[in-house]
VEXNU-69231 format. One record per residue: x, y, z of N, C-alpha, C, O, CB in turn; residue in three letters. Coordinates in steps of 0.2 Angstrom, whole numbers, plus 2048, in hexadecimal, padded with zeros to 3 digits. Atoms other than C-alpha are relative to their C-alpha. Glycine has a CB too. Layout:
// residues N
XYZXYZXYZXYZXYZALA...
***
This chain:
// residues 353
7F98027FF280520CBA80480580380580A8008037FD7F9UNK7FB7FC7FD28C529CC78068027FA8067FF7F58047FC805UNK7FB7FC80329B534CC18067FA80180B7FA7FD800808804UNK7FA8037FC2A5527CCD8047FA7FA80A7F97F97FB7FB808UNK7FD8088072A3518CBD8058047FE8087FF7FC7FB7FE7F9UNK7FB7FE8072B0522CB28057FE8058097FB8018008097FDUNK7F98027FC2BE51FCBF7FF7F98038047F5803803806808UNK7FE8067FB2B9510CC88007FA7FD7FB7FB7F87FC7FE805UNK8018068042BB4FECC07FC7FD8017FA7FE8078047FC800UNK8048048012AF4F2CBC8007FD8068067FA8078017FD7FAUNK7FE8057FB2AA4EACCD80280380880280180E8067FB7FDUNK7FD7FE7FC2B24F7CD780880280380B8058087FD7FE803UNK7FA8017FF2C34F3CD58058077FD80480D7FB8017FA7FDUNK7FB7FB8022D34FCCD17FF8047FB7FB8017F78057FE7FFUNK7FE7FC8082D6509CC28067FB7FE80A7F880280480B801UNK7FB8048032E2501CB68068037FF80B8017FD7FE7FF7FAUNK7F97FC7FF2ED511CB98057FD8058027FD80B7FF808801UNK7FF8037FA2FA509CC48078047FF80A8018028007F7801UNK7FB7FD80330A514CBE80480280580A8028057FE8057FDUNK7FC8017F930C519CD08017FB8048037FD8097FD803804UNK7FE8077FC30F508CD88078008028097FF8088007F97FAUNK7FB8017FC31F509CD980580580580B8058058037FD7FDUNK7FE7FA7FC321518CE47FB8008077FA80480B7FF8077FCUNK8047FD7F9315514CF08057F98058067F48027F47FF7FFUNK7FC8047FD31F509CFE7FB7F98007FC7F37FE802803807UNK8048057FF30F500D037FC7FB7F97F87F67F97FA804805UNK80180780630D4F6CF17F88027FD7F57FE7F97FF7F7805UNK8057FE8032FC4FFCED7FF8078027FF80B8077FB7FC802UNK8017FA8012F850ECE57FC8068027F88067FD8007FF7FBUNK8057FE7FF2EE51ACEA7FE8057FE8028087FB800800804UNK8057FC8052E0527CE27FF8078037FD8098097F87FC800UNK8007F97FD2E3538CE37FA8067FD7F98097F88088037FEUNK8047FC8072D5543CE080280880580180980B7F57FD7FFUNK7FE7F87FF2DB557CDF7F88027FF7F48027FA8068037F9UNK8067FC7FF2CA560CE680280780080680A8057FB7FD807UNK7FE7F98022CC572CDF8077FF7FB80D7FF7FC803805809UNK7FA8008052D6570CCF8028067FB8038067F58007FA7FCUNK7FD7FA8042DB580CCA8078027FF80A7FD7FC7FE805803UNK7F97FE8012EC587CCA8027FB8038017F6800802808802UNK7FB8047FE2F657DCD57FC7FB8037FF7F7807805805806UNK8038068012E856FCD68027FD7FB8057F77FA7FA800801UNK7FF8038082E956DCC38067FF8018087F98027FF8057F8UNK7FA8038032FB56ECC28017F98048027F4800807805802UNK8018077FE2FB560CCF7FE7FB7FF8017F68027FF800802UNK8068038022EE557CC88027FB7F88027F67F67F98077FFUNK7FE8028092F5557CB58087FB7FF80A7F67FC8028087FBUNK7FA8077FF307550CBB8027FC8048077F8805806802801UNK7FF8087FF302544CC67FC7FB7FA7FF7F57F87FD7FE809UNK8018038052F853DCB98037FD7FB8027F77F97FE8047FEUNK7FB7FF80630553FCAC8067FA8018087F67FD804809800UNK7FA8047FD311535CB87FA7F98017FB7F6806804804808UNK8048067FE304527CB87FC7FE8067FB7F88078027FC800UNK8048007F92F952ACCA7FB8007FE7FA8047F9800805804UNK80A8018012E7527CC97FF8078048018088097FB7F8806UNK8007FA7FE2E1538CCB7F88027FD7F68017F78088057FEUNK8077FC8022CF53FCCC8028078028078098057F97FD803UNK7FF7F88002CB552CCC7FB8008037F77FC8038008047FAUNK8087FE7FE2BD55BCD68018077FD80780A7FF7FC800809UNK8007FC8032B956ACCB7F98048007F48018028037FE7FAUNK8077FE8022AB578CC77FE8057FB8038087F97FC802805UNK7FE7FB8062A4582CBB8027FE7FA8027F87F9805805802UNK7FF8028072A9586CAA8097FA80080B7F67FC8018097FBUNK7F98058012BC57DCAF7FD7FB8027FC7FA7FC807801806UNK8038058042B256ECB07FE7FD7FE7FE7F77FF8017FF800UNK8038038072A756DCA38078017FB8087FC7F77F88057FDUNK7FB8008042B9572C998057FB80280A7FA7FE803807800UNK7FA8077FE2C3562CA27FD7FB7FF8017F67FE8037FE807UNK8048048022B4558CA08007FE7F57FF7F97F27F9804804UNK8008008082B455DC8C8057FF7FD8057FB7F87FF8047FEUNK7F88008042C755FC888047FE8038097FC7FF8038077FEUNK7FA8037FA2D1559C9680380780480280C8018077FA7FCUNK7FD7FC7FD2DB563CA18068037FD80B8018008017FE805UNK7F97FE8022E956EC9680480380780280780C7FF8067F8UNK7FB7FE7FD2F8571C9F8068037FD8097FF7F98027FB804UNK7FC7FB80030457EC9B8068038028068078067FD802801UNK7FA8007FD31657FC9D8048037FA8028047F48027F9802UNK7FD7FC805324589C968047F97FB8077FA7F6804806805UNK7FC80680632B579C8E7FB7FF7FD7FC7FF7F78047F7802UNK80480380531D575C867F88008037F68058068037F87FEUNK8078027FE30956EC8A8007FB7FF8037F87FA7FA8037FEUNK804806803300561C8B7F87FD8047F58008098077FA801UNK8078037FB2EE557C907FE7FC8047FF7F78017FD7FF7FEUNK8018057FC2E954EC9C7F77FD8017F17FF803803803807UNK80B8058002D7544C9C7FF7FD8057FE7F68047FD7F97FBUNK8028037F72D3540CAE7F98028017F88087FF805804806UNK8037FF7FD2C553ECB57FD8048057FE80380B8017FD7FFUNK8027FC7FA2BA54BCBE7F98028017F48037FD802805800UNK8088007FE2AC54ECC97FE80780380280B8057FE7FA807UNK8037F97FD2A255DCCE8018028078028078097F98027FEUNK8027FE7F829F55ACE18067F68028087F17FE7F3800802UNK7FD8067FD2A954BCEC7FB7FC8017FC7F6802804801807UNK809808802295542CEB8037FC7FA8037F67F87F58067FCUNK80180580829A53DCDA8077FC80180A7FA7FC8008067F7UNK7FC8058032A8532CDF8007FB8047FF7FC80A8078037FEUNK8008037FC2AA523CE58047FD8038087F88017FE7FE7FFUNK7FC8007F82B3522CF48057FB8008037F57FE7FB7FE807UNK7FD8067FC2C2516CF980380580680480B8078057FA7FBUNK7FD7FC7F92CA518D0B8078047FF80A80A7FF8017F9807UNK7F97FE8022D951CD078028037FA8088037F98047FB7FFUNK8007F88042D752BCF98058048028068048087F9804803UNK7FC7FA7FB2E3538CFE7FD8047F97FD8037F380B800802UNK8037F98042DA549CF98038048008028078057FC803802UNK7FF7F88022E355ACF37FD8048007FB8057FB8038017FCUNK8057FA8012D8569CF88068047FD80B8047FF7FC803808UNK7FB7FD8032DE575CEB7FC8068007FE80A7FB8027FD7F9UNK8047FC8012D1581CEE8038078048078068087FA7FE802UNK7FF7FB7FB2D2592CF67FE8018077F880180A7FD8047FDUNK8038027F92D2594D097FA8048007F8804806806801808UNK8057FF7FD2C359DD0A7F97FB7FB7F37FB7FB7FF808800UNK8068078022BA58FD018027F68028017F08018008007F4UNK7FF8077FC2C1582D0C7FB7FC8047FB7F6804805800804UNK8068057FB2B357ED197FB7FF7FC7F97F97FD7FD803808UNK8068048062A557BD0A8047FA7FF8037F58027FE8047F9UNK7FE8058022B1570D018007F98077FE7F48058068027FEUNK8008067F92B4565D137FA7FF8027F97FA805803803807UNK8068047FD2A4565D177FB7FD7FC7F67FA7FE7FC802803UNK8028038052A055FD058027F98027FF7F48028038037FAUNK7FB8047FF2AE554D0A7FC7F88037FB7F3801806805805UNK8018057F92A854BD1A7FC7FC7FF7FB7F78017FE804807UNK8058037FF299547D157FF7FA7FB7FA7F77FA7FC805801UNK7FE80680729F53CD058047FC8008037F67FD8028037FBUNK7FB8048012B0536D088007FE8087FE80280D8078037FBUNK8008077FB2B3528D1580480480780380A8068077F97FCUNK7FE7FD7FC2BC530D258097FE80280E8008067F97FF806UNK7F88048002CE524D228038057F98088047F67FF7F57FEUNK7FB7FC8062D2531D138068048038068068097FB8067FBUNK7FB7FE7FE2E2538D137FD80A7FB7FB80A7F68097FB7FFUNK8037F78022DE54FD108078017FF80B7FE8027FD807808UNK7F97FD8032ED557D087FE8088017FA80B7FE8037FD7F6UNK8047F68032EA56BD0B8068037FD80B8058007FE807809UNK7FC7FE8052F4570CFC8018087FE80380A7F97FD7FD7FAUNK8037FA7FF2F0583D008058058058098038097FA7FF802UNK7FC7FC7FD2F8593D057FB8028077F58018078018077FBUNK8037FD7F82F2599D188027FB8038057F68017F7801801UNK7FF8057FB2F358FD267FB7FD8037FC7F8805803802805UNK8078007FC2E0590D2C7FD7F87FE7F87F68017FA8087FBUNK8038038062DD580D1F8007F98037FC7F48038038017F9UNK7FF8087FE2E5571D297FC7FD8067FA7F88078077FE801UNK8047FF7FA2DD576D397F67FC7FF7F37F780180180A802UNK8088038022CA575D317FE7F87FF7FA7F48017FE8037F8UNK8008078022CF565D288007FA8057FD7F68058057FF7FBUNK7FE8047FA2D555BD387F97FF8047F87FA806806804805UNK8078017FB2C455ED407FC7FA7FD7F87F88007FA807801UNK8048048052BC552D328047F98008027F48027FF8047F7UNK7FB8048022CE547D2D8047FF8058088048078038037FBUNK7FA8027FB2D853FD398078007FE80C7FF8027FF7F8802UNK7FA8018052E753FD2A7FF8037FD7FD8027F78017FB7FDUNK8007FD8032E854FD268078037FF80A8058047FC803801UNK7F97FD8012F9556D1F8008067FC7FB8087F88057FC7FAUNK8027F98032FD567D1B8057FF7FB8097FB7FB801807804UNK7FC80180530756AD0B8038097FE7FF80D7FB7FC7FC7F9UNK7FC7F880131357CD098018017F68067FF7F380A800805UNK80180080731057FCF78058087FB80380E7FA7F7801800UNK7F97F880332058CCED7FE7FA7F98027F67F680D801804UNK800803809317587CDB7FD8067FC7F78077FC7FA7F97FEUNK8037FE805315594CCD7FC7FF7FE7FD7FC7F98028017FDUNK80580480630358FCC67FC8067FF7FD80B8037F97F9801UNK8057FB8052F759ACBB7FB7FB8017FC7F58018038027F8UNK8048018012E6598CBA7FB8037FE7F78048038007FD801UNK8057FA8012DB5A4CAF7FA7FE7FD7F48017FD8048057FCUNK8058028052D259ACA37FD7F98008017F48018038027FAUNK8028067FD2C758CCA68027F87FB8027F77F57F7801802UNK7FE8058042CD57BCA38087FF7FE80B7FB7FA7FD7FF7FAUNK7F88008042DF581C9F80480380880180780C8018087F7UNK7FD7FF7FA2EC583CAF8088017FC80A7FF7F67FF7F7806UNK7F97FF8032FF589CAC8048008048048058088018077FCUNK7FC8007FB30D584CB780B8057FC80F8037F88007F5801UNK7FB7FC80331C590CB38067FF80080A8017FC800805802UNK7FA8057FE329586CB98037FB7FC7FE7F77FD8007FE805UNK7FD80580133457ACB18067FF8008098047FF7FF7FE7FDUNK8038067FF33956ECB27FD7FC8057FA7F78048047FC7FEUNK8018017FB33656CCC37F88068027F980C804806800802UNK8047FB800323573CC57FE8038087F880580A7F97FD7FCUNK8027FE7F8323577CD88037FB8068057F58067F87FF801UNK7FE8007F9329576CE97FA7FC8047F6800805802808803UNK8048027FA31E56ACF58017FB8068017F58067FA7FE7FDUNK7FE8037FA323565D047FA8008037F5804803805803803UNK8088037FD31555BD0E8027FD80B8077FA80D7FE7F57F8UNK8018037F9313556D227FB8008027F6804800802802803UNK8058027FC30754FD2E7FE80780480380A8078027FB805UNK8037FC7FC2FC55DD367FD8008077F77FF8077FD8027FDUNK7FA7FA800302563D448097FE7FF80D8027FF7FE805808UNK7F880380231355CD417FF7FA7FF7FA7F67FF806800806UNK7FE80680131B54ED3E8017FB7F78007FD7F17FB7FE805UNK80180280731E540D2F7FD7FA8017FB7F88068078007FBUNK80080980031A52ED2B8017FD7F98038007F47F77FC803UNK800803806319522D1E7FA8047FA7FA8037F47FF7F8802UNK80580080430A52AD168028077FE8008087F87F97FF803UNK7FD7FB80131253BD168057FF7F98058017F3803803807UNK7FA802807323532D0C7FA7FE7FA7FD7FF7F58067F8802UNK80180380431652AD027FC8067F97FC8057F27FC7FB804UNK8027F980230C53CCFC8067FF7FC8067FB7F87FE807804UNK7FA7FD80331F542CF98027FC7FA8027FF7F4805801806UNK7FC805805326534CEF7F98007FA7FC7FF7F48027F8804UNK807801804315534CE48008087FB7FE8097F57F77FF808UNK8007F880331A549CE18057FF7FD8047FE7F6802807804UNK7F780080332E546CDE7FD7FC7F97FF7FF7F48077FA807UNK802803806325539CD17FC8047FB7FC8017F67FC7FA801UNK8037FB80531C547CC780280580080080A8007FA8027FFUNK7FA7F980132D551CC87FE8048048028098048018047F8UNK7FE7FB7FA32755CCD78077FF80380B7FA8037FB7FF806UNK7FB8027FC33555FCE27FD7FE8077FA803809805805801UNK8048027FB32D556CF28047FE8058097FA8047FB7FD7FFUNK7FD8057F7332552D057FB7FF8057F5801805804805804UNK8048017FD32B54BD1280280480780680280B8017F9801UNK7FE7FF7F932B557D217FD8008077F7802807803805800UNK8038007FB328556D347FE8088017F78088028027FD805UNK8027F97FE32656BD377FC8037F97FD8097F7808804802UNK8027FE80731B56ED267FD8078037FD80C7FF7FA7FA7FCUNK8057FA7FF31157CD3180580680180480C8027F97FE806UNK7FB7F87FF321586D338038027FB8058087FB8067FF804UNK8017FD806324586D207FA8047FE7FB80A7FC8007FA7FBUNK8067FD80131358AD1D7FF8088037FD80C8007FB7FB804UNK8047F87FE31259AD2A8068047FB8038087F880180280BUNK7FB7FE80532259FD207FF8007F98048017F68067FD801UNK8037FF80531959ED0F7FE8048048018098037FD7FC7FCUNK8067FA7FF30B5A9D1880380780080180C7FC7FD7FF808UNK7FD7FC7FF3175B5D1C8018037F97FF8097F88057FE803UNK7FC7FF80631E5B5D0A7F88047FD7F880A7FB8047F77FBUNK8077FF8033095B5D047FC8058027F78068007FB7FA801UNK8027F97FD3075C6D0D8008037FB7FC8087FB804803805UNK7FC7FB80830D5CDCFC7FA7FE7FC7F88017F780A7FC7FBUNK8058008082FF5C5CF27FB8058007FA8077FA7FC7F9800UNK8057FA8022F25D3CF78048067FD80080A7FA7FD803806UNK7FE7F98022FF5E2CF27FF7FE7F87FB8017F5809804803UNK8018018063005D9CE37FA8007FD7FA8037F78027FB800UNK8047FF8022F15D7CE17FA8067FE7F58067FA7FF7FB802UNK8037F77FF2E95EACE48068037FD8038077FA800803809UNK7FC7FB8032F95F1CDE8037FF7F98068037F5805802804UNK7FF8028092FC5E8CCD8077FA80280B7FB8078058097FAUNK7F880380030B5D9CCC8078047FC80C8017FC8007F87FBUNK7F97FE8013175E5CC580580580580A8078057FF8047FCUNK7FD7FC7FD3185EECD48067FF8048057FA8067FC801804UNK7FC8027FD3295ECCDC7FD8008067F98038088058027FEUNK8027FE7FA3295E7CEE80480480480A8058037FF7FB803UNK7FD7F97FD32C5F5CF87FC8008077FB7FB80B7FE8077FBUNK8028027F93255FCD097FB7FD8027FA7FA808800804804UNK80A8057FF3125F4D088067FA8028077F98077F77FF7F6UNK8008097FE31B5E2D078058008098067FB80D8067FA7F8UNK7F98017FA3295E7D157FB8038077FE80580C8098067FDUNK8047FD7F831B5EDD227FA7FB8007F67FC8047FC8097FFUNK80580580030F5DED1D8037FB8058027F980B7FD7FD7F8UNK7FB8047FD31D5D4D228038008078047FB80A8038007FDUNK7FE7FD7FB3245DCD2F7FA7FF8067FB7FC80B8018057FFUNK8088027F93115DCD3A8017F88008037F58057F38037FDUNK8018078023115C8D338037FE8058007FA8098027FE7FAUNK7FD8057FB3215C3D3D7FE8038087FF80080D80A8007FDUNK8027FB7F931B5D0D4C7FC7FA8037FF7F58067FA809800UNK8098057FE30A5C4D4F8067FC80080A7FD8047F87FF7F9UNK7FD8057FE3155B6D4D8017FD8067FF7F980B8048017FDUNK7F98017F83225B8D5A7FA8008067F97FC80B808809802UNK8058007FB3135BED647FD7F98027FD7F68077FB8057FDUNK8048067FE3095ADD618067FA8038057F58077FA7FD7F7UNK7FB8047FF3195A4D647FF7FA7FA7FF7F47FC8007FE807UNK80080380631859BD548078007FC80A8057FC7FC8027FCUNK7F8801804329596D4A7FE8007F87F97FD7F68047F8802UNK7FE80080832D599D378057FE7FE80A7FE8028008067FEUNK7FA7FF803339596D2C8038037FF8008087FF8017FF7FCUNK7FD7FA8033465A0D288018027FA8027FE7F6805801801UNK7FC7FE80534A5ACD1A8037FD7FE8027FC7F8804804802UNK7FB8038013595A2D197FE7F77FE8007F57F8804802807UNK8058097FE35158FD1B7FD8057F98018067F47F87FE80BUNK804800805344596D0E8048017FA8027FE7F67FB806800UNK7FA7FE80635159CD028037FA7FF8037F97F9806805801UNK7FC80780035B58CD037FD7F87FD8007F37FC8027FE807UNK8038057FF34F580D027FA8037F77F87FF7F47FC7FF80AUNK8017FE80534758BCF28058007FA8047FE7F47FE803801UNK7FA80280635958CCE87FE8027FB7FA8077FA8027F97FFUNK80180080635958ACD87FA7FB7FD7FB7FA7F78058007FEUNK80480580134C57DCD77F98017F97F77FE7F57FD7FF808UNK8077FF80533D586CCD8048077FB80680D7FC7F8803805UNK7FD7FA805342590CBE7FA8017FB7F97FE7F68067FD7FBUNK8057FC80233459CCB98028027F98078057F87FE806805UNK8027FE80733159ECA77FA8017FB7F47FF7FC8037FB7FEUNK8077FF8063255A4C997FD7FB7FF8007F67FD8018027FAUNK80280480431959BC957FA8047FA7F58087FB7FC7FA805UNK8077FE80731059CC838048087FD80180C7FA7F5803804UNK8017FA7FE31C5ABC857FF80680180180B7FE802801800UNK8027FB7FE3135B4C8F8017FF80B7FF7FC80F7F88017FCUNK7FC7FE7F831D5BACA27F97FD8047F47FC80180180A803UNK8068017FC3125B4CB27FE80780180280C8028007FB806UNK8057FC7FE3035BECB580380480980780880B7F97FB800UNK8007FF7F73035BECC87FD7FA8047F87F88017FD807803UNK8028027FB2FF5B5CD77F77FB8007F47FA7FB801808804UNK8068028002F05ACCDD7F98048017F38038008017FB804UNK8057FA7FE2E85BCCE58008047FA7FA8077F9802804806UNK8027FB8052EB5C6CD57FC7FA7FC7F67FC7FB8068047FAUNK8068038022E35B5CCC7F88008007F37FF7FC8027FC801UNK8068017FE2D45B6CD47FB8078007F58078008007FD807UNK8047F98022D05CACD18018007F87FD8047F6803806803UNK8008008042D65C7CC07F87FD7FC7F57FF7F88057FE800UNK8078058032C85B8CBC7F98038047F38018038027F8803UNK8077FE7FB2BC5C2CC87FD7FC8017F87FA7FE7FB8047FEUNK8048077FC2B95B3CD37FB8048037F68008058047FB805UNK8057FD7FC2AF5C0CDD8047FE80880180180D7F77FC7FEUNK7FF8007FB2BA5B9CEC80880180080B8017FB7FD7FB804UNK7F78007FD2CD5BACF48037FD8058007FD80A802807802UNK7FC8027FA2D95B2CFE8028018078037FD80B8058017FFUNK7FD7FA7FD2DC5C3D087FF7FA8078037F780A7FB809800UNK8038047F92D35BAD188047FD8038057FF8097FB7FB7FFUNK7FD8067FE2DD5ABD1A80880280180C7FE8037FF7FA7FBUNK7FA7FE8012ED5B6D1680280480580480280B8018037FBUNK8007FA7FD2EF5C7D1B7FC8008087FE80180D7FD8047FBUNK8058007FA2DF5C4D278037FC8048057FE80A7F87FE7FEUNK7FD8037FC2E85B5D2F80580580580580480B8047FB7FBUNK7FE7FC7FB2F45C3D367FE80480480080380A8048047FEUNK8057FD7FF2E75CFD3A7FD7FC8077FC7FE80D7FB8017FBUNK8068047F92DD5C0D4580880080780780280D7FC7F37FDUNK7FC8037FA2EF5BBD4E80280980380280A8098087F97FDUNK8017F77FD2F05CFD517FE80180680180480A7FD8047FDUNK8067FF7FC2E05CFD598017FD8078017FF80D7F87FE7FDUNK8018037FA2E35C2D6480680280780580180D8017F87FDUNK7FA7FE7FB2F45C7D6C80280980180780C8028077FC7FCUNK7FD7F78002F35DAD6B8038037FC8038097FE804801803UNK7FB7FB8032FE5E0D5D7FC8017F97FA7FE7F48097FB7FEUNK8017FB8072F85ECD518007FD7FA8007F77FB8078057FFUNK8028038082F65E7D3D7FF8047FB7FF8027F67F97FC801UNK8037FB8042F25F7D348007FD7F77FC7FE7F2804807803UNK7FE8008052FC5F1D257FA7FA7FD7F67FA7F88087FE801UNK8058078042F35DFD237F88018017F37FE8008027F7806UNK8098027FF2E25E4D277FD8037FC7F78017FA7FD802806UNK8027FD8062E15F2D1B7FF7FE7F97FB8007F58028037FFUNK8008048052E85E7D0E7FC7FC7FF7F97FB7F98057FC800UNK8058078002DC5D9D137F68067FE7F38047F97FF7FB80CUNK8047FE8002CD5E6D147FE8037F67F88037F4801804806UNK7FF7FB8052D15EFD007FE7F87FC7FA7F67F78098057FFUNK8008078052D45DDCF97FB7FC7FF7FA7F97FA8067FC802UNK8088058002C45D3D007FA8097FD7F48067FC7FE7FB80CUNK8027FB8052BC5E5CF88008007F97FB8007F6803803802UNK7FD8038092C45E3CE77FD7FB7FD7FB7FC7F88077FE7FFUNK8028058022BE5D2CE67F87FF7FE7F67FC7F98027FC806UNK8078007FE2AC5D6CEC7FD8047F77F98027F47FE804808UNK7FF7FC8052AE5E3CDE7FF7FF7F97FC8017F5804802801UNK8008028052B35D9CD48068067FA8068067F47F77FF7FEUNK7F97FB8022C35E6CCE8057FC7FD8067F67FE804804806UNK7FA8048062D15E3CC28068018068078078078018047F6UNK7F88027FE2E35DFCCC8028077FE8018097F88047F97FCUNK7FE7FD8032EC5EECCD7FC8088007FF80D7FE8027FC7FBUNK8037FA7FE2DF5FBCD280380780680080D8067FB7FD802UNK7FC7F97FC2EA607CDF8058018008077FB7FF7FF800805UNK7F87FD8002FC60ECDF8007FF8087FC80180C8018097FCUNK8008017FA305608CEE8008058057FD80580B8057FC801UNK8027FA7FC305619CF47F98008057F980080B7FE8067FBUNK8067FE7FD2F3619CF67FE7FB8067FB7FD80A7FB7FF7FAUNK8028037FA2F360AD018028038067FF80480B8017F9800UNK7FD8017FA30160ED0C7FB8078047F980880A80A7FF7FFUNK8057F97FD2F6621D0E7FA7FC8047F87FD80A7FB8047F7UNK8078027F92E6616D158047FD8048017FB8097F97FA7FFUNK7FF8057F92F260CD2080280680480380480A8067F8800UNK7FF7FC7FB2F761CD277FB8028037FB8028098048047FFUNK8077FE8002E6622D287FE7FB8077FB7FD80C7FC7FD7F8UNK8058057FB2E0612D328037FF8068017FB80A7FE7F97FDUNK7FC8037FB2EE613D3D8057FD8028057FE8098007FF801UNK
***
């Protein structure tokens, strides 16, 4: 017996969860399955659930045999709670409908396995959600998915321990704004959004998502100091020279960002970071992943994302490349967050030039 029987009805038909119905315009619901449910998959995963969305998981590892056992705990500073959803190890174990919309929640350097997990299982009419920091993610997916959307993601999540995800925010657990890749909106975009806004995200439908997106990257330059120099570090000149090469390359590629201004406005007061369990957040997704010693890092899709558009137009990088070089180091290493004093980096970026 497939993994697929636990979600699908008798016959092949619908789930009995229908909770979302009346947010979707077109009168039928549709099946979200979150592939990579960790931090900001889980949190996604547990309040669309919560809000009544048919929601499968793709999971691995001890997180899930522990979601498989106990359900998914979620973690908030109001409170917790559980969620018992359904999940599969690989996108083989489920059974397919066309109209799926998928949340990759994985790490961009574990995006082209997942997709080509992907392709060779689910139907080629699925709608891809790339729920991920970098920009590298929507591009890959488009080659497989004719209906891929990218999603700009401003959500506090934690995830350290398997089976348990912590969204730091409430009451409102994140910022996701969603568009067609490379622009634009439609109905299926409003229909994502309205499906978020319904498990209390704050969600919009936008046509320019990839110019939010390069303006997170910008912001996500900071995750390596963080992650090499400790989250206590204040930011100082490492982040103001990561940043600085970041918007250089930019202008160079001729690419558009948000602004400062736009990013600030559109964040507000919307998410209000609090303790949970009280205990402050940790850090970031790049200190998460030297913490848990995943053995890999982000650096690549981040930092390295500046580094490549560098290469291509000529402009210098010293800052991002060293960061990217120390940090996919650390990883390999397997080092605890927090191993050098920013001195010491900004010393090798003079060093290297």
């Amino acid at each position: 017996m497939g993994v697929a029987t636990w979600w699908e009805a008798p016959g092949g038909g619908r789930s009995a969860r229908r909770g979302c119905d009346r947010w979707y315009p077109r009168g039928v619901p549709r099946r979200y399955v979150v592939f990579g449910a960790g931090a900001i998959g889980g949190v996604i995963a547990a309040f669309l659930h919560r809000a009544e969305c048919e929601v499968v998981g793709i999971a691995r590892g001890a997180h899930l045999a522990a979601i498989r056992q106990h359900g998914l705990s979620l973690r908030t500073p109001d409170g917790a709670f559980t969620v018992h959803l359904p999940v599969a190890a690989t996108p083989r174990e489920i059974r397919w409908r066309d109209d799926d919309v998928v949340l990759l929640g994985m790490k961009s350097q574990d995006t082209q396995a997942a997709l080509d997990e992907l392709a060779t299982a689910a139907p080629p009419s699925i709608v891809v959600v790339c729920a991920q920091n970098g920009v590298a993610n929507e591009r890959a997916a488009l080659r497989c998915f004719e209906t891929t959307l990218g999603m700009c993601v401003i959500s506090p999540a934690t995830h350290l321990a398997p089976g348990v995800v912590e969204a730091e925010s409430s009451p409102c657990p994140g910022i996701l704004d969603v568009g067609r890749y490379p622009s634009g909106s439609d109905a299926t975009v409003e229909e994502v959004a309205a499906a978020l806004r319904a498990a209390t995200f704050d969600s919009r439908a936008v046509p320019d998502v990839m110019r939010w997106k390069y303006a997170k990257l910008l912001v996500n330059l900071g995750n390596a100091v963080e992650a090499i120099c400790g989250p206590r570090s204040a930011p100082g000149e490492l982040v103001e020279r990561v940043r600085e090469e970041g918007e250089a390359v930019l202008r160079a590629a001729r690419i558009d960002w948000a602004s400062v201004e736009e990013d600030a406005a559109r964040r507000a007061d919307r998410l209000s970071i609090r303790p949970v369990d009280g205990r402050a957040r940790g850090g970031g997704s790049s200190w998460q992943s030297l913490t848990r010693g995943a053995g890999t890092i982000e650096v690549d899709y981040l930092n390295g994302e500046i580094v490549l558009l560098g290469r291509l137009h000529g402009i210098p990088t010293p800052a991002n490349a060293v960061l990217q070089r120390i940090a996919r180091r650390m990883a390999h290493e397997r080092a605890r967050p927090g191993a050098m004093h920013e001195d010491e980096v900004l010393a090798a970026i003079t060093r290297a030039g």
